[in-house]
N, C-alpha and C positions, 0 to 999 in steps of 0.2 A: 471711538476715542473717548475713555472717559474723563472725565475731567472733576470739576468739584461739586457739590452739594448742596441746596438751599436751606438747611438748618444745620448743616457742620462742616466742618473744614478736614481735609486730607488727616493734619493729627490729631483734630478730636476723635475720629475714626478708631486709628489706628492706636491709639492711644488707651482707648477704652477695650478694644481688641485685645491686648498686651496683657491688660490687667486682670481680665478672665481668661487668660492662657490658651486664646485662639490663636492663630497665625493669620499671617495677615502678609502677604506681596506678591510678587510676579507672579503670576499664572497657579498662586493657590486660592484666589476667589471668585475666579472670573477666565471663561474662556467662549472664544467666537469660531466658529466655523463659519463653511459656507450658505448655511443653510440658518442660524441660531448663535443665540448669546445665551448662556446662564451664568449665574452669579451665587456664588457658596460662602456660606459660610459655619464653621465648623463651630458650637460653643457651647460650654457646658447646659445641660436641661433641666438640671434638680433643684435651679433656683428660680422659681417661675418670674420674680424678678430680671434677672439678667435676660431673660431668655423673653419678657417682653419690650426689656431695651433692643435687644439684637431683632428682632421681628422689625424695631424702626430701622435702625439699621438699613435691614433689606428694603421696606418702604421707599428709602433714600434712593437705593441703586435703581428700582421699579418707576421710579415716579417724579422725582427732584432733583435728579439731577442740572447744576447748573452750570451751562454754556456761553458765559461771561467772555470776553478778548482774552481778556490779561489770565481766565483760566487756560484757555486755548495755547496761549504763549508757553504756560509751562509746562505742556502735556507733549508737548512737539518734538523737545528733545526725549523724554522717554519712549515714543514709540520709533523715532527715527534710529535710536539704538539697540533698538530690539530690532528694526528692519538690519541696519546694518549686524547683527548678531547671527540673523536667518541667512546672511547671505556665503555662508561656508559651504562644504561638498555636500553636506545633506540639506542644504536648503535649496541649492540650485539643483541637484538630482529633484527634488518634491517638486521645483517648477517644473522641470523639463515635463514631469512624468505627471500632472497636472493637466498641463497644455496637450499631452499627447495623446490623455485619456479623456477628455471632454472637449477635444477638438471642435470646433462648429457652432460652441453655445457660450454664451456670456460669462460664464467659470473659466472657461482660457483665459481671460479679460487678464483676473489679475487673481491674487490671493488674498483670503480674506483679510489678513491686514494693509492691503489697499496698494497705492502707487506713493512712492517719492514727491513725486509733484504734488499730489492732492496731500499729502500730510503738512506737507514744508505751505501750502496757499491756501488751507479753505480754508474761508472763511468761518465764524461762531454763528454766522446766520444759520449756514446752509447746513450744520449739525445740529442745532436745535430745531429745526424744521424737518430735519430725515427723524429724532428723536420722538417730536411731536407727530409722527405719523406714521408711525410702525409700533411705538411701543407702545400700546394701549392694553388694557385690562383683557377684553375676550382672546388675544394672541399669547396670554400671559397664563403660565399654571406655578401656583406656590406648591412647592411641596415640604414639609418638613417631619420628620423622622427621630420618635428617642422614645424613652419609655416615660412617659407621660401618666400622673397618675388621674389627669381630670384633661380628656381631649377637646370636649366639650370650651373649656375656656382659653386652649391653643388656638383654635377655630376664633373665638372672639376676640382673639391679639390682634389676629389678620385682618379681620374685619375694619378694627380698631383703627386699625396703621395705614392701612392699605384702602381702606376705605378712603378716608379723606383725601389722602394724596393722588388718586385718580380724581375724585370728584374736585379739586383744585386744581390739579395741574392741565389733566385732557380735558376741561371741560365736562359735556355730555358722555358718561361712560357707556351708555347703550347705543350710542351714537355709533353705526358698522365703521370699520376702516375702509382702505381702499382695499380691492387686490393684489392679492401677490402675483406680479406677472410673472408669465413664462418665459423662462430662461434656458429650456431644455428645449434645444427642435428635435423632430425625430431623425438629424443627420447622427445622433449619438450609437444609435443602431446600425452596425455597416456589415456588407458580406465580406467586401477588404478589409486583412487585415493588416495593421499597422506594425511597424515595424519603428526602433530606434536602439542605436550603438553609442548607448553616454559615455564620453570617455571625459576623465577631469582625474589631474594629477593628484590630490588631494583625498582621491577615493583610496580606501582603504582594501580592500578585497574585489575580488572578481565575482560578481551574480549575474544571476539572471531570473527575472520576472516577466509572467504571464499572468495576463487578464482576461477574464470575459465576463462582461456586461450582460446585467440583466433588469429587468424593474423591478422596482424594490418590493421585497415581501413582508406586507405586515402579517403578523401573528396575531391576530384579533379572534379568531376562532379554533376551536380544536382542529379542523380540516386543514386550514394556514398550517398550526403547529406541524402536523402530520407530514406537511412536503419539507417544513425544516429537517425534523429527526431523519427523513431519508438521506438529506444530503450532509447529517452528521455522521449517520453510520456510511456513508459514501468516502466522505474525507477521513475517514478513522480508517476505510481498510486500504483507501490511496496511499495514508500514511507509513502505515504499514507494511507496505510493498517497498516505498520510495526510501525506510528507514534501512530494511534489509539491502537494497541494492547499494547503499552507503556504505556497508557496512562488507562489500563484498572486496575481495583481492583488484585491485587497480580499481575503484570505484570511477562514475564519472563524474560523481558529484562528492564532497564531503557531507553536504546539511541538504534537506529538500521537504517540501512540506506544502499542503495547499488547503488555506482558509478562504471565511467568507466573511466581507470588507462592505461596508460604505463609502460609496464610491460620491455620493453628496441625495437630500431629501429624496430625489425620484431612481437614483439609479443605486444599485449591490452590484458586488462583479465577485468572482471565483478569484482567487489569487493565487496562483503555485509560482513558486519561488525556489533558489535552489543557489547554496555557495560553491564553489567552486574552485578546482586552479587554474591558476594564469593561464590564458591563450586556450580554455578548453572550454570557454563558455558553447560554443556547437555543440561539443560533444555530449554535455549537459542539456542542452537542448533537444536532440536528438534523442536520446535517453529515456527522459519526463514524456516527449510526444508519443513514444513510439510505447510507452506504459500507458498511457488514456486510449490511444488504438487498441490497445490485446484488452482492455479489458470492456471497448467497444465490441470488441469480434468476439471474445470466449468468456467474459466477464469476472466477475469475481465467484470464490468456489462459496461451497455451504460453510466451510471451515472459516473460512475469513469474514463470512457474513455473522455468521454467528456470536467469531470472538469479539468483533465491533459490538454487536448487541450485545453481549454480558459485562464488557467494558463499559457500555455507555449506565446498563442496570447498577453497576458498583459505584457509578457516578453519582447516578440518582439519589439510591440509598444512603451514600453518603453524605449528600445534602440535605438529604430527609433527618438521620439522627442528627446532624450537627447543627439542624436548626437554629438552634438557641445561644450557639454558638458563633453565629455571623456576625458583619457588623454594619453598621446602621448604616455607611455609604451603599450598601449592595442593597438593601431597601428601597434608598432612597432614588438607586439610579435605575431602579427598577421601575418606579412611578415618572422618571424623567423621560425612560423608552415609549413609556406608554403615552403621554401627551404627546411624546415627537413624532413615534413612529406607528401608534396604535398597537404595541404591543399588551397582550391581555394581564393583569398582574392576579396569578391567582395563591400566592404561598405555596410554601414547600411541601405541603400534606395533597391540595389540590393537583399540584405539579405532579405528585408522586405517583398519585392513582392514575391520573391523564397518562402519564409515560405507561404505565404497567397496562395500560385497556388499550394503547394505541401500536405499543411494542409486537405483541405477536402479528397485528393486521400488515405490516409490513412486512413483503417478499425480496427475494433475493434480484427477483427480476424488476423492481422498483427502484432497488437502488444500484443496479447497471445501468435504468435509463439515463440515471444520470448524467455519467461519463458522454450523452449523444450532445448534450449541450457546450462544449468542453473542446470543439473544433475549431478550426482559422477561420471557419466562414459565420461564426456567433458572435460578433460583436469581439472580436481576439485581438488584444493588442499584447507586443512583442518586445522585453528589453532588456539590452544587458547591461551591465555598468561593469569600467575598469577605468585603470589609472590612466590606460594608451588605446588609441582606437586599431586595436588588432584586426579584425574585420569589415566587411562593410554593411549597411542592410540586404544587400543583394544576396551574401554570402545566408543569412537569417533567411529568409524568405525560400531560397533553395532548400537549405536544411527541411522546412514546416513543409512544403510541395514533395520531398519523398520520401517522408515520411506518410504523408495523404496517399501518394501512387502506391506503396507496399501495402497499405492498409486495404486500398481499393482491391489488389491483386491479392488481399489474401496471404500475405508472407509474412506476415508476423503469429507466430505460435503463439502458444497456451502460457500462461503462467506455470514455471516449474517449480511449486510450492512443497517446500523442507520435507523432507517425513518425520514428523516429530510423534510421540508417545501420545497418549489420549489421556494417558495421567501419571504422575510423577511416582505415584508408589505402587509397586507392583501386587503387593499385596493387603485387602480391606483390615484395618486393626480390629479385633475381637474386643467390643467394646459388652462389656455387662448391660442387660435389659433396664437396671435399674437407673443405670445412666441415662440412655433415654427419656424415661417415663419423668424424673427429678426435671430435665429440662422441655418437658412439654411435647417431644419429640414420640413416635411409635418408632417402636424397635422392627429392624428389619427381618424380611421372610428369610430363614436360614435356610432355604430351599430356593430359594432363587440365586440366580447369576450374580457375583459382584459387577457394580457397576462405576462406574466413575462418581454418578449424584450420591451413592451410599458411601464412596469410601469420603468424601467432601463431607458428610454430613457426620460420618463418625469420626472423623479428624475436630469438625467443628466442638462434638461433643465434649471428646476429649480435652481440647483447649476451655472448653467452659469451665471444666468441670475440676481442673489441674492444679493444686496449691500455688501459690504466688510466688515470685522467688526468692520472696521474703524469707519464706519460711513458715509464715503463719498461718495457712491451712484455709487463707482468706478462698471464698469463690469469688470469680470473675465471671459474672452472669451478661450475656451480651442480646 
């Protein structure tokens, strides 16, 4: 709960905000999970002045904040209106599905904006005392991000600012804190899996959601990275199965898709997901399982592994040229991953080459393992959401058990994948040698087979090499 300030008040803040054309309210400089608080703010760079007012600024939120009665008093009705705000269909669906997914550990407890009772009764003591012992300097990373012509004296704003206000407010800044106690037991791990049928009239659509838990994986080494890319070209060729079968005559699903979520600090989980029509959530269910089974038992082909991986390469690339073309919050939340979660920041050149040396070491049979995690008996929890409780869990639970028995007996086939063309034009265009050579390319053997990579590469050329539609004979050099 924040409250006021020991050298400014709520509209000095805001005030001085306004006038450098930052924004400034509800959940655009400040947000809490369960796990963290960070505190943003957004303001121009190119005036080393402003931007060593705003460094105090953040000092304030880090450091001085003050926990007065009568600030306390007015901060009570802001967050109890934000509590009653959270409390529509998607607030109470994120409890239920909260409580169902961290069953057993002090995250059921409550959510991280707290309880009713505790905002409407604590005391100002007992928030200045959680404040003075959690939020200390070693638990704390500044980050700040812009194009800077001297960083050297950014570095000494922080010092500046930041400096004193730890050394006043916590006392001894070397002084360790306490520990973060454990709030995770290992009951978070189950071979049961869980099961829940939200029904709330208020819900919009019919879904269904599947989890499974896993611990969390930081990316701190190239090897970390390595088991991620598996399970992104994992989820790209899932995707791509679950897209087509959407898209097929009487579908079971409309929408369906499966990423990977933070589920809070120690735990990730898999998420598929899938909309649906009324009263067909089973069938939708039934569907999604019975596609991770085939591709348990016959896995995914070279065709699909491959298209994932030249998708994910067109990804790269494109993050690679448009470098300079990002913007500072992708930076910046790039340096936030890394203090939270140990994720390694290495830029978009480093990135590029790491994807392109780690890309061929990855097999087809690497990323099928995957799918073996992806069972009821992983840590699986189970749910649907609709307006009326059409089913029951018992009804879920049978669905996920024969779908497991056919898989065990073997009766689920192969994926029966499209026959599509291996390339869109049937014949290589006759591009001039000089074409080539002008963009740096060697000209192909006219004695060999056309292939798919030569007719891509003479199409490529072509397009470099093509007047503009101007008219003016401009090249497009890429």
């Amino acid at each position: 709960m924040l409250v006021l300030w020991q050298n400014y008040t709520n509209h000095d803040i805001v005030t001085f905000l306004e006038s450098i054309g930052a924004s400034f309210g509800a959940c655009q400089n400040a947000y809490t999970s369960a796990d963290e608080t960070c505190y943003t703010l957004m303001v121009p760079t190119t005036d080393l002045g402003l931007l060593d007012r705003s460094i105090a600024v953040l000092s304030e939120f880090a450091a001085r904040i003050r926990c007065a009665p009568q600030d306390l008093a007015k901060e009570r009705g802001a967050v109890l209106e934000e509590l009653r705000m959270s409390r529509d269909s998607a607030g109470r669906l994120a409890t239920a599905h909260w409580e169902l997914l961290l069953q057993g550990s002090r995250y059921e407890d409550r959510l991280p904006i707290g309880l009713e009772s505790v905002i409407r009764n604590v005391p100002a003591e007992t928030i200045a005392a959680f404040y003075r012992k959690w939020y200390l300097p070693h638990r704390m990373a500044v980050v700040i991000v812009g194009d800077f012509p001297d960083t050297a004296a950014v570095a000494d704003m922080i010092k500046q600012h930041l400096g004193p206000a730890f050394g006043t407010v916590a006392g001894d800044a070397a002084a360790p804190g306490p520990e973060v106690p454990l709030v995770l037991p290992e009951s978070w791990q189950h071979k049961e899996p869980r099961f829940c049928v939200f029904a709330d009239r208020e819900a919009q659509d019919s879904a269904l959601y599947m989890s499974w838990k896993v611990p969390s994986r930081p990316t701190a080494t190239p090897a970390q990275y390595l088991e991620v890319m598996k399970d992104t070209i994992f989820m790209s060729c899932l995707n791509t199965r679950l897209y087509r079968l959407s898209r097929a005559r009487n579908p079971p699903f409309f929408t369906a898709g499966i990423s990977d979520e933070s589920a809070c600090g120690a735990v990730d989980m898999y998420v598929l997901g899938a909309a649906c029509e009324e009263r067909k959530t089973l069938r939708a269910l039934d569907a999604m399982l019975t596609e991770l089974a085939r591709v348990r038992l016959h896995g995914f082909s070279e065709r699909e592994v491959t298209n994932a991986v030249k998708g994910m390469q067109a990804d790269i690339e494109s993050t690679y040229l448009e470098a300079d073309q990002g913007y500072c919050t992708d930076i910046r939340d790039e340096y936030v991953r890394h203090f939270l979660g140990q994720e390694f920041v290495s830029g978009q050149q480093y990135e590029a080459r790491l994807n392109k040396t780690l890309l061929p070491i990855i097999k087809r049979e690497d990323v099928n393992a995957v799918a073996a995690r992806l069972t009821h008996e992983h840590s699986a929890v189970f749910k649907t959401v609709e307006h009326k409780k059409w089913h029951k869990e018992s009804a879920m639970r049978q669905t996920v058990l024969r779908v497991a028995a056919a898989e065990a007996a073997g009766q689920i086939g192969p994926w029966q994948e499209p026959d599509m063309p291996e390339s869109l034009m049937k014949q290589v265009p006759q591009v001039p040698d000089e074409w080539y050579t002008a963009c740096g390319q060697t000209p192909p053997d006219p004695n060999a087979a056309a292939t798919t990579a030569a007719a891509e590469a003479a199409a490529a050329v072509v397009d470099a090499l093509s007047p503009s539609p101007t008219g003016s004979g401009a090249l497009r050099m890429q």
